[in-house]
C-alpha positions in Angstrom: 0.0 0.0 0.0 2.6 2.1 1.0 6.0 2.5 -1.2 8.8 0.7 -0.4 11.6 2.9 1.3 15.2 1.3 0.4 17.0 4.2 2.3 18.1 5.7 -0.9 17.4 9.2 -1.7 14.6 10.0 -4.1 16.0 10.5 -7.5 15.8 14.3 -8.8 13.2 15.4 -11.8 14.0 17.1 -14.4 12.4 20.6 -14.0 11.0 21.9 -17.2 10.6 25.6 -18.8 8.1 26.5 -20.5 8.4 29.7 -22.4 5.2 31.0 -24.0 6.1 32.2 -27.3 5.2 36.3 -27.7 2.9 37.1 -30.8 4.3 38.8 -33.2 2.7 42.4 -34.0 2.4 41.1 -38.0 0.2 38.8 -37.2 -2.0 40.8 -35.1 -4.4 42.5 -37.0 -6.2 45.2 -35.2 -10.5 45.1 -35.7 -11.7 47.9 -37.9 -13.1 50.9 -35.7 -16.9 51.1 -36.8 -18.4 54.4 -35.1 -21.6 53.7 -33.0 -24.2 56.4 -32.8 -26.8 56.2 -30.3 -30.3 56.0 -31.5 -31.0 60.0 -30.5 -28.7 62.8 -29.7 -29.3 63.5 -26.1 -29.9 67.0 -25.0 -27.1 68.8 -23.1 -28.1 70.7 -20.0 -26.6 73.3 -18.3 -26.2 73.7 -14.4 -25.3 77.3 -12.7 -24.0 76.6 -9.1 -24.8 78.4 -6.4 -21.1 79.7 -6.4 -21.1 80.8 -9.6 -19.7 77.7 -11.7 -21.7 76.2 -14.9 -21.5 72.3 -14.8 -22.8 70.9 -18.5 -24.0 67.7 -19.1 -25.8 64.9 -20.6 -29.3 65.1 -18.9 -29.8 61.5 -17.4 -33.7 60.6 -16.8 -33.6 58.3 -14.2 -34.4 54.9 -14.0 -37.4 53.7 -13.9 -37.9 50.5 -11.9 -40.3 47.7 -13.3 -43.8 47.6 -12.1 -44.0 44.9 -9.9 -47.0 42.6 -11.3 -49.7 42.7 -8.4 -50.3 39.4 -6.9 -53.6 38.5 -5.9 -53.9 38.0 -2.0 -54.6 34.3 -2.6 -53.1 31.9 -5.0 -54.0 30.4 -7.6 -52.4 26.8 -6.9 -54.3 27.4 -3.0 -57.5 27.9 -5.0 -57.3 25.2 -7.5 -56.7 22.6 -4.3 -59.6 24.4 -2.1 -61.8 23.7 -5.2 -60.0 20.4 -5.6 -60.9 19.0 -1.9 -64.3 20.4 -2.7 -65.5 18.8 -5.2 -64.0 15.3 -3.7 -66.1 16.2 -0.9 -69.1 16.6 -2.6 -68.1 13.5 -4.9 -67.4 11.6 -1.5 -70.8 12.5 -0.5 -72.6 11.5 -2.9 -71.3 8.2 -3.4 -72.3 7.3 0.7 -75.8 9.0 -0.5 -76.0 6.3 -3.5 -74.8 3.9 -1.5 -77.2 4.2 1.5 -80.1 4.9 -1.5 -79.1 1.3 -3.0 -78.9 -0.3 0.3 -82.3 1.1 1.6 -83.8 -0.2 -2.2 -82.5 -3.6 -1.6 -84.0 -4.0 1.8 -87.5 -2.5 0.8 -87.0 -5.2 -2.4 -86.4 -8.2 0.2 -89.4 -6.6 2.1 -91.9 -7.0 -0.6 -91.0 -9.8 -1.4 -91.5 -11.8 2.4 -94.6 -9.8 2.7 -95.9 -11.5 -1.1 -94.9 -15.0 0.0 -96.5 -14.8 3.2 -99.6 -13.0 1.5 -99.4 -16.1 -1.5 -98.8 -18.6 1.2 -101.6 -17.7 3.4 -104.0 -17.6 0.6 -103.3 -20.8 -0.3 -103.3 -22.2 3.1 -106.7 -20.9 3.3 -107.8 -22.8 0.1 -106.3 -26.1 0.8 -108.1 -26.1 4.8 -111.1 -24.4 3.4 -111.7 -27.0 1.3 -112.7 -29.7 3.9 -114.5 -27.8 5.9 -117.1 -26.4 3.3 -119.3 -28.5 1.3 -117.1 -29.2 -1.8 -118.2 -31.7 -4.1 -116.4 -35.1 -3.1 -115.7 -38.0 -5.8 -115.2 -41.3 -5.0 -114.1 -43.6 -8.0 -114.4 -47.1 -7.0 -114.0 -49.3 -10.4 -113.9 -46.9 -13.7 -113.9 -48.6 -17.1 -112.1 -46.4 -19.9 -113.2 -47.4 -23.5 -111.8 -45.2 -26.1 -111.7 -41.7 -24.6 -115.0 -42.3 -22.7 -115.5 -43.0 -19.5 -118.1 -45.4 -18.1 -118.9 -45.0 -14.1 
């Protein structure tokens, strides 16, 4: 990991110069001076001190700093997730109201039907006992002959 140390000295680098080289002026070519003129000639102003001296100048109009836009007092991302949790409220809502709607159904459902089978039921119970106990018409075939679709008692 570490190097070996034999007790010898470390052996000296060569140190090495480097010497830029200088451009020569030939080769330099200057750029070509274009004259810039602003887009108006501004107006030079004059300034008597109180002492007497006259200061002349460019007039400077100051700077103007950008309007700051005007921020409403409320977000719009606040908004959008007020309206958000809203409307999953009112979603949330009605979906227990449809719920409890199609539970109550179902139960009135099951109701009708018990009360028609017990309503169906009884009626027939009523025909079957009432049938013995009022004067029905009561058939008692002892030997019947059948000959070709007609019967003979």
């Amino acid at each position: 990991m570490y190097p070996e140390q034999h007790g010898q000295a470390p052996a000296e680098r060569a140190v090495e110069v480097h010497h830029p080289t200088p451009i020569t002026p030939a080769a330099v070519t200057p750029a070509p001076l274009i004259p810039v003129q602003p887009h108006g000639v501004p107006t030079v102003a004059s300034v008597v001190l109180p002492d007497g001296r006259v200061v002349t100048g460019y007039a400077m109009s100051p700077v103007q700093p950008e309007p700051v836009e005007t921020k409403p007092p409320v977000s719009r991302t606040a908004v959008n997730v007020a309206l958000g949790g809203v409307g999953f409220l009112a979603v949330c809502g009605g979906l227990l109201l449809l719920t409890t709607f199609i539970t109550a159904l179902t139960a009135l459902i099951t109701q009708l039907i018990t009360l028609a089978a017990v309503i169906f039921g009884g009626w027939i119970a009523v025909q079957v006992f009432s049938a013995n106990s009022s004067g029905g018409n009561t058939f008692n075939i002892r030997k019947a002959v059948f000959k070709r679709n007609h019967f003979n008692g």
